[in-house]
C-alpha positions as CSV (number, residue, x, y, z in Angstrom):
1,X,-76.2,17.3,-66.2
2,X,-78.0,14.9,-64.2
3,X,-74.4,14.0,-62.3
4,X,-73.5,17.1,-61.3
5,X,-76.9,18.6,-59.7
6,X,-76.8,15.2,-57.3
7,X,-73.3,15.5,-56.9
8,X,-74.5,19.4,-55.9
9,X,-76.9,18.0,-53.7
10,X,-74.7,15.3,-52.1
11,X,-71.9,18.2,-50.9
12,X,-74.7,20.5,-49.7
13,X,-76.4,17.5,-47.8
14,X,-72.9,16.7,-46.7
15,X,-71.9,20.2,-45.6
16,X,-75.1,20.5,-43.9
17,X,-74.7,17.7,-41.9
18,X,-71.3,18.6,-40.7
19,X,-72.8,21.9,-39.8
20,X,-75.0,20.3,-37.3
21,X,-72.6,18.0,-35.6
22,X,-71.4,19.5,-32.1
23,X,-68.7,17.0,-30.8
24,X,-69.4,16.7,-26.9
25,X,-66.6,18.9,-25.4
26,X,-64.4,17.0,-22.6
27,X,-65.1,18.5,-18.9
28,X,-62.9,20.8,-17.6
29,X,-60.2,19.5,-15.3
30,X,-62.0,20.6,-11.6
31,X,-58.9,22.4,-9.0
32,X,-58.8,18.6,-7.3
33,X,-58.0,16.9,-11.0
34,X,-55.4,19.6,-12.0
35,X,-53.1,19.2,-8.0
36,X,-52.8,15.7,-8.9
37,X,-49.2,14.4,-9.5
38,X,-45.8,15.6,-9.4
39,X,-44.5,19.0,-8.6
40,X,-40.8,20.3,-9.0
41,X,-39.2,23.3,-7.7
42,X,-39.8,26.8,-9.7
43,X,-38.8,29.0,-7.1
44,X,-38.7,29.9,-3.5
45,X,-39.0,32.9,-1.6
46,X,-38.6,33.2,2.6
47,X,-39.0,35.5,4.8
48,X,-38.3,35.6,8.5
49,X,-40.2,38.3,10.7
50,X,-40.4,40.2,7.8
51,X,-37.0,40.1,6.2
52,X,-35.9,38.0,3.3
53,X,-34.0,34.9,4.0
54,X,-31.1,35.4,1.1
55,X,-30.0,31.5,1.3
56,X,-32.4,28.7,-0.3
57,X,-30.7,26.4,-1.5
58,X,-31.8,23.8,0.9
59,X,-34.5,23.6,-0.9
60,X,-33.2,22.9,-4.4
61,X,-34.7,19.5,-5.3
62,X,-38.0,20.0,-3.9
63,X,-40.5,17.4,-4.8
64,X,-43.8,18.1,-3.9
65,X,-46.5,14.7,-4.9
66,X,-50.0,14.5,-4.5
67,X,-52.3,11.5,-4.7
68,X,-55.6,11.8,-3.9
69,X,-55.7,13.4,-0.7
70,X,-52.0,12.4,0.5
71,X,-49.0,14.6,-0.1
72,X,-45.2,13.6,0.0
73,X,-42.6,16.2,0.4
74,X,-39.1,15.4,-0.4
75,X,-36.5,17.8,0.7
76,X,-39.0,20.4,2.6
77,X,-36.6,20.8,5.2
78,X,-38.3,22.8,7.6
79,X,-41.3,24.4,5.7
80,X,-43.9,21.5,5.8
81,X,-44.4,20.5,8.7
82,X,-44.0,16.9,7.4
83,X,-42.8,14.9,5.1
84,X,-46.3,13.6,4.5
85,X,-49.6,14.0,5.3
86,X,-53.1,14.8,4.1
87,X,-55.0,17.7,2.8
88,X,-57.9,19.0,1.6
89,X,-59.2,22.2,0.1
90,X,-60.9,24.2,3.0
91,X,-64.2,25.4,0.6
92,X,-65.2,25.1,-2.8
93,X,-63.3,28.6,-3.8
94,X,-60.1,26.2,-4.3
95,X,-58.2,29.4,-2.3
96,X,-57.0,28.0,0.9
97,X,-55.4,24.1,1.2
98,X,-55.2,22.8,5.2
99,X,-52.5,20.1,5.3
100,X,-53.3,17.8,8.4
101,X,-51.2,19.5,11.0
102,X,-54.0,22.3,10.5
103,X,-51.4,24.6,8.3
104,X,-53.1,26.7,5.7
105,X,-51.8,27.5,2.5
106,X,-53.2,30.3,0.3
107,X,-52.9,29.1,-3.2
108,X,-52.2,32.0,-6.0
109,X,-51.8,29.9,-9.0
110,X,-53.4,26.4,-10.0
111,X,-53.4,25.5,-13.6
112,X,-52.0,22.7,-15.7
113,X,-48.3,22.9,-15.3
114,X,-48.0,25.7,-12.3
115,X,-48.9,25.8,-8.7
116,X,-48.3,28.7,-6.2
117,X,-48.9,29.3,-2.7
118,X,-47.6,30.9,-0.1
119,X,-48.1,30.0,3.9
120,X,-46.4,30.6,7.4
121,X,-44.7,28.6,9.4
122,X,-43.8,29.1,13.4
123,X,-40.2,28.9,14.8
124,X,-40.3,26.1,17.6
125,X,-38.2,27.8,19.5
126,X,-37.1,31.4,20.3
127,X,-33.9,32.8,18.3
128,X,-31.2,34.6,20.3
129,X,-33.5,37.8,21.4
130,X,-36.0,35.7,22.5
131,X,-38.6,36.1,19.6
132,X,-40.0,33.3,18.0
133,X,-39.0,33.4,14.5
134,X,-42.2,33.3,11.7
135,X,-41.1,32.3,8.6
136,X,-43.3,32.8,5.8
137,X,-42.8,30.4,2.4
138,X,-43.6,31.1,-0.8
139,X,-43.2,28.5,-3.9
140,X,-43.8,28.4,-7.3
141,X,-43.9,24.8,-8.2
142,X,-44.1,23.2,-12.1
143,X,-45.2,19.8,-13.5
């Protein structure tokens, strides 16, 4: 009889111990931790002066890598401005991205494995009827 009122009093010590103990939860990842890395090609969508460009394949293979505050574009053709670069986000919203030419990019999506964001882009030069063509990107990239 003895046994089983400590072995009582051992699991109700026991249980309320482990009621007590609050592991320390890890920090969230902050907007700057989560662009880290490598980003592939989901999908593109152009637009020039308004109207959808219906060709993107030029941009299949899009690579899009971010350390720290460098970027490395491979196969951006014409949409970034370069092939590399910094950025930085404009304010602590995490909305807007300015890449070191001074483009902005609006970012829609940041999480974990997706990244969107949509920006425009002038022509250098004027198209046939004399309008410089502006071309606006939008991407879905994944990890």
């Amino acid at each position: 009889m003895m046994k089983k009122v400590l072995y009582t009093l051992l699991w109700a010590a026991l249980i309320g111990l482990t009621a007590c103990y609050k592991p320390n939860p890890l920090p969230s990842p902050t907007p700057k931790d989560l662009i880290q890395g490598t980003w592939l090609l989901g999908s593109v969508s152009i637009t020039e002066n308004g109207l959808p460009v219906q060709d993107v394949t030029a941009y299949n293979g899009f690579l899009l890598k971010i350390e720290g505050f460098k970027y490395y574009v491979n196969n951006g053709n014409e949409a970034f401005p370069q092939d590399r670069g910094e950025w930085g986000f404009v304010d602590e919203t995490y909305k807007q991205i300015r890449l070191g030419d001074g483009t902005i990019i609006e970012v829609t999506t940041l999480n974990a494995d997706t990244f969107s964001f949509t920006f425009e882009r002038k022509g250098s030069r004027a198209a046939r009827n004399n309008i410089v063509p502006t071309r606006v990107f939008t991407f879905t990239l994944k990890k």
